[in-house]
C-alpha positions, 0 to 999 in steps of 0.5 A, a space after each residue: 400355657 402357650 408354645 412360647 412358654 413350652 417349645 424348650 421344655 423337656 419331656 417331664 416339663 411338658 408333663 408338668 404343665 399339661 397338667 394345668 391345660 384348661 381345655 381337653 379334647 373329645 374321648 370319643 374323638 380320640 378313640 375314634 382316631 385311635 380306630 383309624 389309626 389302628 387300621 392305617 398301620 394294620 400292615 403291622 399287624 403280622 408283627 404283633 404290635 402293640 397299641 396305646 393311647 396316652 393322655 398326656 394331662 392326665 400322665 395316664 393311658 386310656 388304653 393299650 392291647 394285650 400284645 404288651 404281655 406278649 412282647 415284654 411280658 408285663 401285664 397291660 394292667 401295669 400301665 393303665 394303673 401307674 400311668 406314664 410312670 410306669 414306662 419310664 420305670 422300664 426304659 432305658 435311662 440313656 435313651 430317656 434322656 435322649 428323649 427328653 431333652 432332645 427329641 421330644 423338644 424337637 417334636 413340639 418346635 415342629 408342630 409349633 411351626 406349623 397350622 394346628 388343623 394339620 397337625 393330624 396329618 403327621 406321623 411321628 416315629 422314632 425308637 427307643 430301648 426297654 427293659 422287659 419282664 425278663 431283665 433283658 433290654 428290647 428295643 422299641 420302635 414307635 409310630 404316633 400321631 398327636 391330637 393336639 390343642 384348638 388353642 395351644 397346639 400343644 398335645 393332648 393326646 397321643 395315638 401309638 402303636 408300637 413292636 419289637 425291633 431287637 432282631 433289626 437293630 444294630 446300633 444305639 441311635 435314635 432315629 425319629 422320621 416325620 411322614 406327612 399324609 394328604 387326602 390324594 397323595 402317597 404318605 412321604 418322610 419330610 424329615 429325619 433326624 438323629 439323636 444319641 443316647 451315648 454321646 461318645 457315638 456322636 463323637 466325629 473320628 479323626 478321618 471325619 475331621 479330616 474330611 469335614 475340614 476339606 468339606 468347609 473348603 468347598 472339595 467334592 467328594 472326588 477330589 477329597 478322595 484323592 488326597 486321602 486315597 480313598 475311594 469316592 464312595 468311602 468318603 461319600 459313606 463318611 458324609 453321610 455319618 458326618 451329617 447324621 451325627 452333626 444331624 445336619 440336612 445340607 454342607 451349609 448346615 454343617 459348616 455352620 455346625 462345625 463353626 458354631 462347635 469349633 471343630 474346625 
């Protein structure tokens, strides 16, 4: 199994083939990170969060704290018992497939670019929507660091931890940040990305179109405003959803976005 095989592969895919990946990592090691890590994110601990570490080969969970029965009222014994499958049961359909074919895929195409020793030092939050004992839907926000391959880079192991943001969240987007840690220096997002359960959400308006038409001219955000007689700081709200939507970085990105999609 290599990244040129797997950097496209969907979540399921990814499980798939792990399955068959001839090298492990050390459970001492892992349980050892986990420790770590439970105490990097102790911050969170007012807000009952809830701890799993994920063994991706074997599609199971080699732990995972008792909070689960507080937050979604399922006893934790469920998970370790059925695995992955479990959760899968219980998360949003949506929003799965949102993970799957998007935002997994994306995190493999970034740790494949870069070193496999400094895979560690990057955090990987994102959130996503449940369903709790009770039928009603929480939405979940996750933090994981991965150990990952010698050999492959591929993960072998996530390290999770995990709280209730139903109270906070407003909306159905995705939302997956990429902090990077160094011995020294002050933890830092190098990147965040947008993704779309519902795809009609990611669908740009008719006053986005027109903007984005005057964006490809080469207009400031002064001068657009003046020919739609907006305020500048409208239409710099609308370049913001613009690019989140089209999760572009930059206005070179997203003309080449718009170009590439024809919607201008």
């Amino acid at each position: 199994m290599s990244f040129s095989n797997t950097v496209d592969f969907t979540y399921m895919g990814y499980l798939h083939n792990a399955r068959y990946a001839k090298d492990i990592a050390d459970e001492r090691e892992v349980q050892s990170m986990h420790t770590n890590f439970k105490k990097v994110s102790g911050f969170l601990s007012q807000m009952c969060p809830l701890f799993v570490v994920i063994d991706y080969a074997r599609m199971k969970y080699l732990s995972i704290t008792d909070s689960t029965e507080i937050i979604l009222g399922y006893n934790p014994n469920g998970f370790l018992e059925d695995g992955i499958g479990f959760m899968l049961s219980i998360m949003d359909t949506d929003f799965f497939k949102a993970y799957n074919q998007k935002l997994f895929p994306s995190t493999l195409q970034f740790l494949k670019d870069i070193p496999q020793p400094e895979h560690a030092n990057y955090t990987f939050s994102f959130n996503y929507r449940i369903k709790n004992v009770y039928g009603d839907w929480t939405d979940f926000y996750q933090r994981s660091l991965f150990i990952t391959s010698k050999e492959t880079g591929l993960p072998l192991y996530c390290l999770a931890v995990g709280f209730d943001i139903t109270p906070f969240k407003r909306d159905s987007t995705m939302i997956r940040t990429i902090e990077k840690s160094e011995p020294g220096k002050s933890t830092r997002i190098i990147e965040t990305d947008y993704f779309y359960p519902y795809e009609e959400d990611a669908l740009l308006t008719k006053q986005e179109k027109n903007i984005l038409k005057y964006m490809v001219d080469g207009l400031s955000s002064k001068m657009i405003a003046a020919k739609l007689k907006l305020s500048e700081n409208t239409v710099s709200n609308h370049r913001q959803n613009i690019l989140r939507k089209t999760n572009t970085k930059n206005v070179a990105q997203l003309v080449a976005f718009a170009i590439n999609h024809r919607i201008i």
